[in-house]
N, C-alpha and C positions, 0 to 999 in steps of 0.2 A: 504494500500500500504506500502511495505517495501521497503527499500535502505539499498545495502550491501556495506559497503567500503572493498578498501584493508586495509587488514592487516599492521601493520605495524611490522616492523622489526629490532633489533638490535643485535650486538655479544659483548657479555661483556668479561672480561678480566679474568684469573686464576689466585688472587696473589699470594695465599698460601692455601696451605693445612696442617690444627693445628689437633691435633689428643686427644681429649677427655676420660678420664676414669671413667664409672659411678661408683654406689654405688653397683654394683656386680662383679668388676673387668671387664664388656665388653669397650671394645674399639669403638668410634666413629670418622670418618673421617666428618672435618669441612669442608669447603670452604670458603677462604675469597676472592670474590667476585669485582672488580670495579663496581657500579652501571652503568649500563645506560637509559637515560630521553629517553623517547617516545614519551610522551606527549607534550601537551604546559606547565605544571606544574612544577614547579625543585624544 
C-alpha cells in the first residue's frame, strides 16, 4: 500500500542577478536567490 501526500509548495524571492565570465570569454547569468524552508528542517 502507498500514501501520496500533497505536495508542498513555496515562491522564493529574485534578489539579484550577478553575471559571470568563464575561462573562454562566455558569459553566465547567476541568480541570487532568498531560500525558502518547506520542511520541518531550517
Amino acid at each position: 500500500m502507498a500514501f501520496k501526500f500533497k505536495a508542498r509548495q513555496g515562491t522564493s524571492k529574485l534578489l539579484n542577478v550577478d553575471f559571470q565570465v568563464g575561462r573562454t570569454g562566455s558569459i553566465t547569468p547567476v541568480a541570487k536567490i532568498e531560500p525558502v524552508y518547506i520542511g520541518a528542517l531550517r
